[in-house]
C-alpha positions in Angstrom: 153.5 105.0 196.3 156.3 106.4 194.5 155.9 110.8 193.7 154.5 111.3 190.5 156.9 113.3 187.9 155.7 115.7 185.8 156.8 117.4 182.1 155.5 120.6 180.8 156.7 121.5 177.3 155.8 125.2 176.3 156.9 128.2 174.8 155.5 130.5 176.9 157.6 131.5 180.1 154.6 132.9 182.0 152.6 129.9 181.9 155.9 127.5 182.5 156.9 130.2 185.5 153.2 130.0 187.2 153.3 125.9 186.8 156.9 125.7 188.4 155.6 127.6 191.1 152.2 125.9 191.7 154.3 122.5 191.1 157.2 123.0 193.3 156.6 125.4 195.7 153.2 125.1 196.3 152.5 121.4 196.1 155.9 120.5 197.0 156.8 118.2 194.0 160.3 117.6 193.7 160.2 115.9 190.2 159.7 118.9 187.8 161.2 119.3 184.4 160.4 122.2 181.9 161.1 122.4 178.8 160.6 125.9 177.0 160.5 124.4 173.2 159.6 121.2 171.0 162.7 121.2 169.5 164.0 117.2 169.9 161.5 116.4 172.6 161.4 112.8 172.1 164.9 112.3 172.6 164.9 114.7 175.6 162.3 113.3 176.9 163.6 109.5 177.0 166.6 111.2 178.3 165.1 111.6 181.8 165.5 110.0 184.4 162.0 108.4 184.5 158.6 108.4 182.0 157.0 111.4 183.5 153.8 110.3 184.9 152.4 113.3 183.8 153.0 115.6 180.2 151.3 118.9 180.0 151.6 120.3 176.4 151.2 123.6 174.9 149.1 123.2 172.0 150.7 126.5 170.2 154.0 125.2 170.5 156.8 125.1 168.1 158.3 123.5 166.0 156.1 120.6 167.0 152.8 121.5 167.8 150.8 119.7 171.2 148.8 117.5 168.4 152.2 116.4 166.7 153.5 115.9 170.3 151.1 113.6 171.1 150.7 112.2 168.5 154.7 110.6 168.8 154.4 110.2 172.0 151.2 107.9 171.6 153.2 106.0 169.0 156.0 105.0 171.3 154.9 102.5 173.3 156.0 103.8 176.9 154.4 106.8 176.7 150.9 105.4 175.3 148.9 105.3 178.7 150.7 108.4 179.7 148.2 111.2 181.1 148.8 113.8 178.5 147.3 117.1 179.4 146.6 120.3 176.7 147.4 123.5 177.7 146.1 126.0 175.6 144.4 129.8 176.3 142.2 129.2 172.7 139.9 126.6 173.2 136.4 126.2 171.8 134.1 123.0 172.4 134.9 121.5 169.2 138.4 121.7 170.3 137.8 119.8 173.1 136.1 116.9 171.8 139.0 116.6 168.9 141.5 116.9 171.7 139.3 113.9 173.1 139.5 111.5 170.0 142.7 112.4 168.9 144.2 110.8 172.6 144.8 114.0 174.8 144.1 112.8 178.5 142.7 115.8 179.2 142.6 119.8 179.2 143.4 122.5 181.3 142.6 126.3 179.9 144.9 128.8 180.5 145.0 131.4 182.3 146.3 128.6 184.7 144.1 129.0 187.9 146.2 128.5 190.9 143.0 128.0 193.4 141.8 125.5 191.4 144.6 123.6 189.5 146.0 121.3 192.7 142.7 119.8 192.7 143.0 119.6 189.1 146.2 117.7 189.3 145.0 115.8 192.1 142.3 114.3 190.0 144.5 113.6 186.7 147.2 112.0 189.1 143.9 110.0 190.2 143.3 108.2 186.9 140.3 111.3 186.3 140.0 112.5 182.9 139.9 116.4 183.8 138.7 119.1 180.9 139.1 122.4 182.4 138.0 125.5 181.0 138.5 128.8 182.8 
């Protein structure tokens, strides 16, 4: 089985800072890309090597948000069974379930946990539809 790849789009440096190092140094994944804006994403994002099996979103984001994010991605037709994870400190449970019928994969609250998000990942790599809230 070939390593999965993963693509986390968010503004804030903490949160892409704690993933890089949970990501790469802790679970030793060597196909890692970060990008710190919205700003042309589609194209940059067919510009990789790969699909990423995996797209984490900041919700807050700009200038797309995570629901226009998905929402393009969805419509192109290699990214439509594409696990596409929200990341977002504000979260309530109607968020959730709108997150839920608008196509997000799944969730995963920030503060980003690091005990508990390898198993997290583990579990979306999986196929598991994962909605995390710390």
């Amino acid at each position: 089985m070939t390593e999965p790849s993963f693509l986390y789009i968010d503004d804030d440096d903490l949160s892409r800072d704690i993933l890089k190092v949970l990501l790469e140094t802790i679970m030793a994944y060597t196909q890692v890309t970060f990008f710190e804006d919205s700003h042309n994403f589609m194209d940059r994002i067919r510009a990789l090597p790969q699909p990423p099996t995996v797209i984490f979103v900041g919700i807050q984001v700009k200038p797309y948000d995570g629901y226009q994010m998905l929402a393009a991605l969805r419509a192109d037709s290699t990214y439509q069974h594409t696990k596409i994870i929200a990341v977002t400190a504000y979260v309530m449970a109607t968020d959730v379930e709108k997150m839920k019928q608008v196509g997000f994969s799944g969730l995963i609250s920030k503060p980003i946990i690091h005990r508990i998000f390898p198993e997290l990942l583990k579990k979306i790599v999986a196929g598991e539809s994962v909605w995390y809230i710390s």
